[in-house]
Each structure stands twice: as C-alpha cells, then as structure tokens.
C-alpha positions as CSV (number, residue, x, y, z in Angstrom):
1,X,-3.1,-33.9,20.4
2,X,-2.4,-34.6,16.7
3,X,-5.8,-33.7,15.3
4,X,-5.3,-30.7,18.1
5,X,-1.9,-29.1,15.9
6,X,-3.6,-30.2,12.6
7,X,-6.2,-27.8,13.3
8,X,-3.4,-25.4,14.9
9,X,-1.3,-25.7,11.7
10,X,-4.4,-25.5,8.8
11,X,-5.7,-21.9,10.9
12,X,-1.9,-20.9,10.5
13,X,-1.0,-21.4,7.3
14,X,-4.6,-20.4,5.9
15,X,-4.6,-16.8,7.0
16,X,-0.8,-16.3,6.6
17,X,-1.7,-17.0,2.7
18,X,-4.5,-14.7,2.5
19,X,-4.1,-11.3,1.2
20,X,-5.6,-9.5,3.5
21,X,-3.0,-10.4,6.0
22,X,0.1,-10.1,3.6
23,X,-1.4,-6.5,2.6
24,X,-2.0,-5.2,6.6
25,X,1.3,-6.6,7.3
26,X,3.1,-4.9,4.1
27,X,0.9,-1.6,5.1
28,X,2.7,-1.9,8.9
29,X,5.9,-2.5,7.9
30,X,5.8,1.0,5.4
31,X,4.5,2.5,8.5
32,X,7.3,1.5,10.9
33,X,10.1,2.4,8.3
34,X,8.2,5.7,7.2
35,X,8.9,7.0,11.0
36,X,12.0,5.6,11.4
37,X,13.1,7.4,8.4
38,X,11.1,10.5,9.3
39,X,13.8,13.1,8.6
40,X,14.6,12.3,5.6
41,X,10.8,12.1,4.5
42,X,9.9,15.4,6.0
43,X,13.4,16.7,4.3
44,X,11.7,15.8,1.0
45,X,8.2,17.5,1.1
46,X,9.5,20.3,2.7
47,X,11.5,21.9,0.7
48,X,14.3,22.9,2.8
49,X,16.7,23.6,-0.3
50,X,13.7,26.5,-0.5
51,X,14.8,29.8,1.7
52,X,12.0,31.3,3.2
53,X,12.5,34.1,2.8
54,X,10.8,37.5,3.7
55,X,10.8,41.3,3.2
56,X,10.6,44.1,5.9
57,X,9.5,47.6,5.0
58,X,9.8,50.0,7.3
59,X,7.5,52.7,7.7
60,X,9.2,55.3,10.1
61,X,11.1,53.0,12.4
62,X,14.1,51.7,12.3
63,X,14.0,48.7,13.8
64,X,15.7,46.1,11.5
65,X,18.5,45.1,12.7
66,X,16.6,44.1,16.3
67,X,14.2,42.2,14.3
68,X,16.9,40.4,12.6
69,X,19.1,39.7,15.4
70,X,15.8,38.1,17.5
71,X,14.9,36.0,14.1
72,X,19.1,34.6,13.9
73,X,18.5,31.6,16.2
74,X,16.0,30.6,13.8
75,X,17.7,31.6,10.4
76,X,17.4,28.3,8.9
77,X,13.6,28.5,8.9
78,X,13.3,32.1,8.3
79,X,15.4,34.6,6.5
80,X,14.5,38.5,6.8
81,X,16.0,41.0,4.2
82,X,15.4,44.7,3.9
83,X,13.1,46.1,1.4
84,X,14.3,49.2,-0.3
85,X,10.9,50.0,-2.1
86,X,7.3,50.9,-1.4
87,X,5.0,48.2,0.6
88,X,3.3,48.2,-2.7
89,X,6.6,47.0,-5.0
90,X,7.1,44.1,-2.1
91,X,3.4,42.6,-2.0
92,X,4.2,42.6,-6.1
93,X,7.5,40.7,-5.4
94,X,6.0,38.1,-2.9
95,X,3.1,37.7,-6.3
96,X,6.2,36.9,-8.3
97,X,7.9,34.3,-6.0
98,X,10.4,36.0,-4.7
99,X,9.4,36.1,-1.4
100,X,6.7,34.1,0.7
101,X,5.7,37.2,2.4
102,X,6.0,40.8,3.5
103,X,6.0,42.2,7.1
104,X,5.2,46.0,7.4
105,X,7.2,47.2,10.6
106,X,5.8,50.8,11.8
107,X,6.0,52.8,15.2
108,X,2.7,53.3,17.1
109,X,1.7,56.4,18.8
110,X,3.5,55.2,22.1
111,X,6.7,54.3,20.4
112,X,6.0,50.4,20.8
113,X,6.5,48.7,17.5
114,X,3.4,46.8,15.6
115,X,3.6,44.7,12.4
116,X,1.4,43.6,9.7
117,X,2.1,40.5,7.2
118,X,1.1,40.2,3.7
119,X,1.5,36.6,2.4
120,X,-0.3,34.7,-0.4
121,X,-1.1,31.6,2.1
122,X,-2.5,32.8,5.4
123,X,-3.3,29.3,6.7
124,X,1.2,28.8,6.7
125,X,1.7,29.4,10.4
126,X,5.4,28.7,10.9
127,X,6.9,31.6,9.4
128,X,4.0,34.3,10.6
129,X,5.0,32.4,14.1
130,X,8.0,33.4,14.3
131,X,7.5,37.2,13.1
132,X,5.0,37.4,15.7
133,X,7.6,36.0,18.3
134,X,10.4,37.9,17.3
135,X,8.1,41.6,17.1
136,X,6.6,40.6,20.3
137,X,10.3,40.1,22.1
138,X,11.3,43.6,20.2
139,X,8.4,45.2,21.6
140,X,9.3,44.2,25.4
141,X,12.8,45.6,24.9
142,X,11.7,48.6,23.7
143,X,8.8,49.5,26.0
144,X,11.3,48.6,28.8
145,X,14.3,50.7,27.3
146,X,11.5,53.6,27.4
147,X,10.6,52.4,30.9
148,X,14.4,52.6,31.8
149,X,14.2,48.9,33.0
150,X,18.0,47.0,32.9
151,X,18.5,44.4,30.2
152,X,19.9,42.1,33.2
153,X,16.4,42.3,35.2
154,X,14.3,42.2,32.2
155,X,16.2,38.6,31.6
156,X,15.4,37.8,35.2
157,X,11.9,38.5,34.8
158,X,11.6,36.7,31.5
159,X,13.3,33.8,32.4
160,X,11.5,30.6,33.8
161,X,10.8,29.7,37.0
162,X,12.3,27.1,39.0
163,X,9.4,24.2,39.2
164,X,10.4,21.0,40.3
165,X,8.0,17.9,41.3
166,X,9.2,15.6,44.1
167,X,7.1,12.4,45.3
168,X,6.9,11.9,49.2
169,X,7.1,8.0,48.4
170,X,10.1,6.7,48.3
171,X,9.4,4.0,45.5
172,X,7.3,6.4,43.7
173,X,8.6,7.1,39.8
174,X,10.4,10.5,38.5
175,X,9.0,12.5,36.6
176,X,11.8,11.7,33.9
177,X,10.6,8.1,33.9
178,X,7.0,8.8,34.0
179,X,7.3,10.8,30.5
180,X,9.3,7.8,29.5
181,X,7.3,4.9,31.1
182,X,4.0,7.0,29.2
183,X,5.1,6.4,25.7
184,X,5.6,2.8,26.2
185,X,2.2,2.3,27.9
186,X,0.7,4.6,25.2
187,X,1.9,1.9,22.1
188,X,1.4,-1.0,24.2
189,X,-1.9,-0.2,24.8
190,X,-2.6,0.5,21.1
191,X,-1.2,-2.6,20.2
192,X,-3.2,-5.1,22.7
193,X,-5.9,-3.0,21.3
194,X,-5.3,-3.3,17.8
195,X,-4.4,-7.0,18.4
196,X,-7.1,-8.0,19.5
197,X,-9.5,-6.1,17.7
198,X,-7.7,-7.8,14.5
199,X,-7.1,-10.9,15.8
200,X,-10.3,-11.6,17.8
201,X,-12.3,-10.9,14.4
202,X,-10.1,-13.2,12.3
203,X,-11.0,-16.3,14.7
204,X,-15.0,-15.3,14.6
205,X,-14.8,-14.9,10.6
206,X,-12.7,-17.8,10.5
207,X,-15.1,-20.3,12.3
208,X,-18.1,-18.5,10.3
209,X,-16.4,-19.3,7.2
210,X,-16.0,-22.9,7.7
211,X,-19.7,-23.3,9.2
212,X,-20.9,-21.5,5.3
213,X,-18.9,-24.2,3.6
214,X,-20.4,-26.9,4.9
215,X,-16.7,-28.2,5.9
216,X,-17.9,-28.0,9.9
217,X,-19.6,-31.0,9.5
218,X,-16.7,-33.0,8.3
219,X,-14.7,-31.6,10.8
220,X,-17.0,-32.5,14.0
221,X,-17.2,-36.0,12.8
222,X,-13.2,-36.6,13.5
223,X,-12.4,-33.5,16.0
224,X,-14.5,-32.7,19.0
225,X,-15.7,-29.3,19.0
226,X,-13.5,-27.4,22.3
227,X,-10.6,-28.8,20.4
228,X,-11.4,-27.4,17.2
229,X,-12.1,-23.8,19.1
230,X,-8.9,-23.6,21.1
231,X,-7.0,-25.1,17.9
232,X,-8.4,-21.8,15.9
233,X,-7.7,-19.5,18.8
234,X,-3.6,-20.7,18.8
235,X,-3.5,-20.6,15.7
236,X,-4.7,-17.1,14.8
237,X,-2.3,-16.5,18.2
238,X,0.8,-17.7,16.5
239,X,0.0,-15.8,13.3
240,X,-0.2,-12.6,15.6
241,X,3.2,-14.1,16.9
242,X,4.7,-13.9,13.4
243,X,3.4,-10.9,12.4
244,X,4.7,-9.0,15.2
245,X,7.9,-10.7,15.1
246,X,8.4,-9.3,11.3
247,X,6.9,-5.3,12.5
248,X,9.7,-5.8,15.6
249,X,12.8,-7.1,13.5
250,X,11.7,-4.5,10.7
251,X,11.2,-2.1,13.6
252,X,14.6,-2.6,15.2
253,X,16.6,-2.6,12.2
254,X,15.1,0.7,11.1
255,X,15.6,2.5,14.6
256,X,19.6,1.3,14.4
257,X,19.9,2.9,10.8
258,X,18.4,5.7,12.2
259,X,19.7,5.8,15.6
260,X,21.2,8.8,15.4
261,X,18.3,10.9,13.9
262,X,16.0,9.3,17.2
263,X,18.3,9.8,19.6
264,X,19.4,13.6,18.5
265,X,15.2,14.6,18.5
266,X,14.8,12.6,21.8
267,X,12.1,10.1,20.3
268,X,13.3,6.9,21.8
269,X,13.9,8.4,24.9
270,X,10.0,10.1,25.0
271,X,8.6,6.7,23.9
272,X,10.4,4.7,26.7
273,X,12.9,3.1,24.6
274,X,16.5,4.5,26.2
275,X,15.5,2.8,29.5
276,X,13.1,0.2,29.1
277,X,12.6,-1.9,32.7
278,X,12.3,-5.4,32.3
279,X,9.2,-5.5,34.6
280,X,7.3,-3.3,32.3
281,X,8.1,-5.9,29.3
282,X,7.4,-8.6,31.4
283,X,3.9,-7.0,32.2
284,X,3.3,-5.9,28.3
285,X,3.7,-9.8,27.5
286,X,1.5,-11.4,30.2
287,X,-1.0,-8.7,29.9
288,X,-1.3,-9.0,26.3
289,X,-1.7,-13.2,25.9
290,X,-4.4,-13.0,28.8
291,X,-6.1,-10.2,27.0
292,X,-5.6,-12.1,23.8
293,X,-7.0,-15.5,25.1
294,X,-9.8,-13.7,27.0
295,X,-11.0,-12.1,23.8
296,X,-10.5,-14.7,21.4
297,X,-12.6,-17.3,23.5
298,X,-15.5,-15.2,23.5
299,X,-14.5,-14.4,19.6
300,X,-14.6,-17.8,19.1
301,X,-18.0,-18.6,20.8
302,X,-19.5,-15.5,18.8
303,X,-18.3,-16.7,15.9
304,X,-19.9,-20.4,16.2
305,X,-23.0,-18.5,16.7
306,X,-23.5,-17.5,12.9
307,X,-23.2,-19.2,10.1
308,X,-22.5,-15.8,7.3
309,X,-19.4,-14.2,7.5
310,X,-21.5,-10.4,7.1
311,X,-22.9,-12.1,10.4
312,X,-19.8,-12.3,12.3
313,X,-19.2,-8.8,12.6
314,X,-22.2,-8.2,13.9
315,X,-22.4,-10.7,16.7
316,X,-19.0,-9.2,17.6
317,X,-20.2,-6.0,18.1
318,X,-21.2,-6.1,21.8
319,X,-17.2,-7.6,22.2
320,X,-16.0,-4.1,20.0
321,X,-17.5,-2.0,21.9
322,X,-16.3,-3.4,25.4
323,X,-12.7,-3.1,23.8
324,X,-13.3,0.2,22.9
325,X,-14.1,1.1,26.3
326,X,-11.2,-0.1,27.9
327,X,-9.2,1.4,25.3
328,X,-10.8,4.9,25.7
329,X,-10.6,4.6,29.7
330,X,-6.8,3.3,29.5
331,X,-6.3,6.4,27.4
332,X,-7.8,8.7,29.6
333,X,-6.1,7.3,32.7
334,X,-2.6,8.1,31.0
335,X,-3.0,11.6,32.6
336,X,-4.1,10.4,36.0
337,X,-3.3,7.2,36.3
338,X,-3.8,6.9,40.2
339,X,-8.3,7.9,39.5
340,X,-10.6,5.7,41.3
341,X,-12.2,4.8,38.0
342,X,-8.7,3.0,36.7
343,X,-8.2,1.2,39.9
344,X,-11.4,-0.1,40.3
345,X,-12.1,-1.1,36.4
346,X,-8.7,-2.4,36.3
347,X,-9.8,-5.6,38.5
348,X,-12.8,-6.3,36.3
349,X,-11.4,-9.0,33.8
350,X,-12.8,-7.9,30.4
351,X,-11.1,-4.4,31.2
352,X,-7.7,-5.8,33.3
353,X,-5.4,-6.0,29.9
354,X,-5.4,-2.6,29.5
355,X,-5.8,-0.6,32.8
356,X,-3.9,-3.3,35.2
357,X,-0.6,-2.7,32.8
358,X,-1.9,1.3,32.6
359,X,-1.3,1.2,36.1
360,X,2.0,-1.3,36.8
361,X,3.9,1.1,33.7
362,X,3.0,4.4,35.3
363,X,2.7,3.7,39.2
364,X,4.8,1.6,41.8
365,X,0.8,-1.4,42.1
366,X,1.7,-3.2,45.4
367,X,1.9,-6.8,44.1
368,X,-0.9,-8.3,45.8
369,X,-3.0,-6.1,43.8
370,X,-1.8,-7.3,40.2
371,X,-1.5,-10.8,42.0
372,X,-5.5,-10.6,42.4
373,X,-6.0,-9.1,39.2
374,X,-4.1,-11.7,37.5
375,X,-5.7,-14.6,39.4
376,X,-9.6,-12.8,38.5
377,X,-8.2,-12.3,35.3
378,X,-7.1,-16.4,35.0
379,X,-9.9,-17.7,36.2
380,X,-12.5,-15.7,33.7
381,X,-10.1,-17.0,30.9
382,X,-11.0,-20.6,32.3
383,X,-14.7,-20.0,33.1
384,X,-15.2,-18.8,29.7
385,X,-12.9,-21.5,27.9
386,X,-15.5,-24.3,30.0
387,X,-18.4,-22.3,29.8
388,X,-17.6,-21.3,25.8
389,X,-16.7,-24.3,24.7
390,X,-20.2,-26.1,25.6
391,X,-21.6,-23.0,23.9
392,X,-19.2,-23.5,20.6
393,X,-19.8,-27.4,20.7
394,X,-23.7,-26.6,20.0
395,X,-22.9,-23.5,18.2
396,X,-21.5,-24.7,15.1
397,X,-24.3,-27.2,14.5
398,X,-26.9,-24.1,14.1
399,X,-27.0,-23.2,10.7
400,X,-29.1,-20.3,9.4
401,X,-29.1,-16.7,10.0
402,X,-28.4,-15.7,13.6
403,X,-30.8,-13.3,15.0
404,X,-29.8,-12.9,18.5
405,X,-28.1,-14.1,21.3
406,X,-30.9,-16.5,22.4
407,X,-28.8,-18.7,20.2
408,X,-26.6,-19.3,23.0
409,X,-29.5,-20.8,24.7
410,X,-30.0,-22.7,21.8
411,X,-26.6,-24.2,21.1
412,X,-26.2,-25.5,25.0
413,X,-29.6,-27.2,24.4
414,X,-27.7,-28.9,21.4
415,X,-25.0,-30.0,23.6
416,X,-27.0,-31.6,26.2
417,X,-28.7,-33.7,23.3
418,X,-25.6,-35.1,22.3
C-alpha cells in the first residue's frame, strides 16, 4: 500500500509542476472570471459612452415623431434626431462621424411608409434592427388607421397567444425546471467530456513517457505492474480533483461578486444554478468518477502499449473518437431527451457517463433503470481493470514503435511468460 501512494503521490506532484497544467488551469480560471465579469467587459468594448445615434430625412411624410416614439423603449441603444437638410448633407455627416447612419423615411404609393438606411458598416445589425422593427410596427398602425381598424383590437391581434405545456405525469418536470435542469446537464456534460478527454490523455502520455526513459524498468523490479496502472490513474484523478476544486472556488467567488449582474440577466437561473436538486449533483459526481475510471483504465492500457509519447495519441484515437460520440449524441438528446437512441445507448457502458445523467437531469428515469445502468456500468470498470491490467503488466515490457493493436496480443503473451 506504501509503494501503492508513492506511485499515487510522484503522478501527483509531477503533472501539478508541469507547465502545461499550470497554463490550462491559469487559461480556465480567466475564462470563469471573464464571464462572471461579463458586463463590465462587454461595457468596455462596446462603447456605451458612444450614442448611436442616427438621422431621419423625410421625403414627403411626416412620420417622425411615430418613429420616435416606437424607437423610446430602446433609446439607450438607438437615438433618432431629425435632419433638417438634403439626404445628400446627412450621408456627408454620417462620413464625418457624426452619425452612424441615415434612414430615408418616404410615403409609397398606398400611403404605407418604406425606409432605406445608409450606413458606412452594413454588416452592424443592431441598430438597422431596430429601424426595421420600429418602421415595420409604424407601417401596421398606419395601414390599419387607413383600414379603420381600433388601436384596442389591433393590440389584441398583435399580442401573444396563450401557450401553456402541461405533462399528464404527475412526477414529470415543468417546463421552468426543464430550461433550468438543461443548462446544468449542458456544462456537466462538457465537463465529463473535457475531463476525460484531458485527463484520460495525461495518464496514456504519462505511462509512455516513463516506458521512453528507460525508468519502467526500475519501477517493475520493486512495484508490480496493476499497482503501478491504478497508482497513475488516482493520481492524474486527484490532480483533476484539484484542478476543479481551484475553477469551482474561483468560480463561486466570482458569481457572488457578480451576483447581482447574473441574477438581474437571469443567467444562473437558465444554467440551473437558482435551484439546483441534490439528486442532479449526486448523479453529476457518480457519473463523472465511473466515466473517469472507465476511460482512464483503457487510457492506461493504451498507453503501456507504446513506448513514444507522439505514439500515445495515436493509440488513443479509437478511445477519442468513442468520447466524441457520446458527447455529440448526449448533445443531441438535450432536445429530446426521451428518443429511443438515448435510452438505449445510455445502458451501453462506454456511452452511460453521458446519456444515463442526460437522461436522470432532464426526465423523472425509474430507478431500476439507472440501478442497471450503474451495475453494467461497475462491472465493465472491473472487467476492464482485470482484463487491463494483465494487458498493462505485458504492455510496458514492449518497447519499440507500436504498430497496432496486435500488441495487445502480444503483451498478455508477456504476462503468461512471467
């Protein structure tokens, strides 16, 4: 058990000194306080102390003032002013600076008012947006003041419709706490991703590494080879552990300095995070160390495999891509969740991480369901750990490059010579 955390403890303390961890860590932690501080970062490349302002020339209407009163809700991101010149003398002034663009306001033949905007950058939508809004909601109140249509039932027509979606199951989730429960499945599932994606490629370079150095064959002299492989996969586990643990404290600090910026655009509450359920977090950790230790045994074995590091990535590529698909059918499942494809992939083992908690955060999964999935799901982890670490014990006694996975064969011929 000593040699056991020895191993544990080196795998640590190695790749929390590299730099490659303490720059992806510094690069996550910008990230996390870049959105929390999002408001204040858009405030500065957007130039809000800049009024957008734009001209209206009329050309035989008089239709101003309507304009102006449909564009006051949004006065802080728009600001109309009356031209008193030609359409020529405002293009000349929006050339100068003075105003980001011109919109020519003009009668057609049936009364209803059309537009035309003159602005130096076309591909700016927001403002041109807004003009086109506005002229579009003047138009209906003209055409129905010609049509002799009340204001009152022009409202009632315009206004929405009553839609409201009601399960016939009585344990069955809101739609409130679907929207909610979907943005915490959303970054859980990026993270078990990313996790082990990152994490699953550290323990195959890591084991590679050693094998290049020659230092594998001090080490199988004094620590049997299964220890050695489950010694690197906790280790690169409790380095995921601590890096997490800093992106969650640096998170959580940075939400509660800007709680009142996340809770006023409804941000915490669209991600999940004003009513988080304890079952969904429960579910989020259990998924995520089975899905961890699933990967990172067959990581491991891959890794033992080769002797290069440029080899290790591409012995792990079969592993990628099988992530990848669970990732891209998890993600296409968010908008149906209850698809015969997620419930049936989410009992296979390599894909259970990612559609089994898909499924327990956005539906009401009887238990016995993620009971078998969980007990599938176990038992692979063990089959593989028995089965991989025969492989691994052979594994890191080839040397060489590796040039398929015949070398599995190879490697449990070692270990039955020994």
């Amino acid at each position: 058990m000593n040699k056991f955390m020895i191993i544990v403890g080196h795998t640590y303390t190695n790749r929390l000194k590299s730099k490659a961890f303490m720059i992806t860590t510094l690069i996550t932690l910008l990230f996390v306080m870049a959105f929390a501080n999002l408001e204040t970062i858009i405030g500065l490349f957007s130039g809000e102390d800049e009024e957008e302002r734009v001209a209206v020339v009329e050309e035989g209407a008089n239709l101003f003032e309507h304009l102006q009163g449909q564009l006051e809700p949004y006065e802080s991101e728009v600001k109309v002013e009356k031209f008193e010149g030609t359409e020529q003398e405002a293009k000349d002034a929006v050339t100068d600076g003075d105003y980001v663009g011109v919109l020519s306001v003009s009668l057609a033949e049936d009364n209803i008012p059309q537009g035309t905007y003159y602005t130096e950058q076309i591909s700016e939508y927001k403002v041109s947006s807004l003009l086109e809004q506005a002229l579009q909601q003047l138009k209906v109140t003209v055409a129905s003041q010609s049509a002799q249509v009340e204001q009152a039932t022009i409202n009632e027509i315009m206004s929405p419709v009553a839609f409201e979606k009601v399960s016939l199951k009585e344990d069955a989730k809101t739609e409130e706490e679907l929207s909610q429960t979907r943005g915490l499945v959303y970054i859980m599932l990026f993270l078990l991703y990313f996790g082990v994606l990152m994490y699953g490629s550290m323990i195959s370079t890591e084991v590679a590494t050693e094998k290049s150095s020659r230092v594998m064959e001090i080490l199988i002299s004094s620590v049997s080879p299964v220890k050695q492989m489950f010694g690197k996969i906790f280790g690169i586990a409790l380095l995921g552990l601590t890096q997490f643990g800093l992106i969650v404290l640096v998170g959580y600090i940075a939400v509660q300095q800007n709680k009142e910026f996340l809770d006023s655009t409804s941000i915490s509450s669209y991600l999940g995070f004003s009513n988080i359920e304890i079952s969904t977090l429960i579910y989020a950790i259990v998924f995520f160390l089975l899905g961890y230790m699933l990967y990172a045994t067959i990581a491991a074995v891959l890794g033992s495999l080769v002797s290069r590091t440029e080899d290790a990535q591409q012995v792990m590529t079969p592993m990628i891509l099988l992530i990848v698909v669970a990732f891209f059918l998890a993600m296409t499942g968010l908008s149906n969740p209850e698809a015969t494809y997620v419930t049936v992939t989410s009992f296979i083992p390599l894909f259970t991480p990612m559609l089994m908690f898909l499924r327990v955060g956005m539906l009401e999964v009887p238990m016995w369901e993620v009971a078998i999935s969980l007990v599938i799901l176990v038992a692979t982890i063990v089959a593989l750990g028995i089965i991989g670490g025969r492989i691994y014990r052979g594994g890191v006694l080839l040397y060489g490059r590796s040039s398929s996975f015949k070398d599995i064969k190879k490697a449990l011929q070692l270990t039955k010579k020994e």
